[in-house]
C-alpha positions, 0 to 999 in steps of 0.5 A, a space after each residue: 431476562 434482558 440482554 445488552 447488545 454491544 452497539 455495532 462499531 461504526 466507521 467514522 468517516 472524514 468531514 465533508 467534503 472528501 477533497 476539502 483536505 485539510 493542511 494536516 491531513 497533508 501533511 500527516 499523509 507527507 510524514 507517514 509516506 516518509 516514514 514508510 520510505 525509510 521501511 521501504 528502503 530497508 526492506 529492500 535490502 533485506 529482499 536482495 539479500 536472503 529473499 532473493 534466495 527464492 529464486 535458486 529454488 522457486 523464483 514466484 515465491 519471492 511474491 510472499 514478501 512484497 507486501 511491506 511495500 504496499 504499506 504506505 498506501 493501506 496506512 495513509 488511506 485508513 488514517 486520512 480517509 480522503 480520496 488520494 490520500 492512498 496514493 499520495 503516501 505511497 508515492 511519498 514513500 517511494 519518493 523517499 525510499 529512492 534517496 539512498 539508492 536502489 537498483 531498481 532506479 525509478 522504476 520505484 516511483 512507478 511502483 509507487 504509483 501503480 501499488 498505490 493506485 490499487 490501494 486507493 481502488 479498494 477505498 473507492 469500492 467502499 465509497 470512503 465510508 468503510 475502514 476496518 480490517 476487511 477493506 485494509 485487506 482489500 487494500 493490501 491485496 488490490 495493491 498487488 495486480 497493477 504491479 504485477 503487470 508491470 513485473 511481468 508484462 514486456 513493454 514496447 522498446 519504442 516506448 524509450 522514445 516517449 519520456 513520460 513510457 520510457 521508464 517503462 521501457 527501460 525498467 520493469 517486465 524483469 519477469 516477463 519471461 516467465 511462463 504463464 503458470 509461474 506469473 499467475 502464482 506470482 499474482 497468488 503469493 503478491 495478494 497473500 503478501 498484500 492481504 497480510 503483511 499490508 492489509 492486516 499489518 496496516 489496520 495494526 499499526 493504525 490502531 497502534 498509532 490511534 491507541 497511543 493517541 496520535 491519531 486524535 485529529 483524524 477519525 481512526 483516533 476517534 473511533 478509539 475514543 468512542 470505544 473507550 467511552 462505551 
């Protein structure tokens, strides 16, 4: 008797050279950040309103639900493939979610960049040649300890001297008050928030957005196109 094996999925990679991007990998990476702004901005609305709640009863807690902030950089890695293209979405998203204000200022874009920075080290592990659910979720949760440092570690206040730290003087470290157990479960609950509502959100949404063939000039598209055809 003979059995067929279903051929192991494979991870398309985008073509050589990884920094040769292509106009509409900018611009794809450009539209999703925007796009993700928007839900950033919204989400942010929906955080100071009934999430913010948390913090009458177990203020760590509110970590559980910063993962859709993070998504931008899990989405544009898995859809480019490229190096930076985690960070540039993200960033692009929190540029975009700053337009029609936030409380938080540009304390934003730091965010932006340090959430997306996390994402784009995840990628890097895998040396841009893996992109399923597992390293959208290393994504996810990589995205949450360089922002977590910037919650709740306090910055110089000489550092408002500096143009480029002054945001950091100025903004950020809002719970650096904390005692070190609450920290340290605001790192726990941020990684589960990352890993879920980022990492295994994002990789949905891509395969959403492959399936309905609006990826097809990048590899998550492919691959759809190659599982269909076995």
């Amino acid at each position: 008797m003979t059995t067929t094996e279903a051929p192991a999925r494979r991870h398309l990679t985008a073509t050589r050279p990884l920094m040769g991007w292509r106009t509409v990998d900018i611009l794809t990476v450009a539209f999703l950040g925007a796009a993700l702004g928007v839900v950033f901005w919204g989400w942010g609305v929906v955080y100071n309103g009934p999430v913010t709640a948390l913090k009458i009863g177990y203020a760590p807690l509110m970590g559980l639900f910063v993962g859709p902030w993070f998504l931008a950089g899990v989405v544009g890695g898995l859809v480019v493939r490229r190096p930076g293209a985690a960070l540039f979405a993200e960033v692009v998203a929190a540029l975009v979610s700053m337009i029609p204000g936030t409380e938080w200022g540009a304390t934003v874009l730091v965010s932006g960049i340090l959430q997306g920075l996390g994402a784009e080290l995840a990628f890097a592990i895998f040396g841009y040649r893996l992109f399923g659910v597992g390293a959208a979720m290393l994504a996810g949760l990589l995205s949450a300890p360089f922002e977590w440092l910037f919650e709740t570690m306090s910055f110089p206040a000489s550092w408002a001297e500096v143009p480029v730290l002054s945001v950091l003087a100025d903004g950020g470290g809002w719970y650096a008050e904390w005692v070190w157990r609450d920290k340290l479960v605001y790192l726990l609950t941020m990684g589960i928030s990352g890993i879920v509502l980022a990492g295994v959100v994002g990789w949905l949404l891509v395969r959403a957005l492959a399936a309905a063939g609006a990826l097809a000039a990048f590899p998550a598209g492919q691959e759809r196109q190659e599982s269909r055809a076995v």
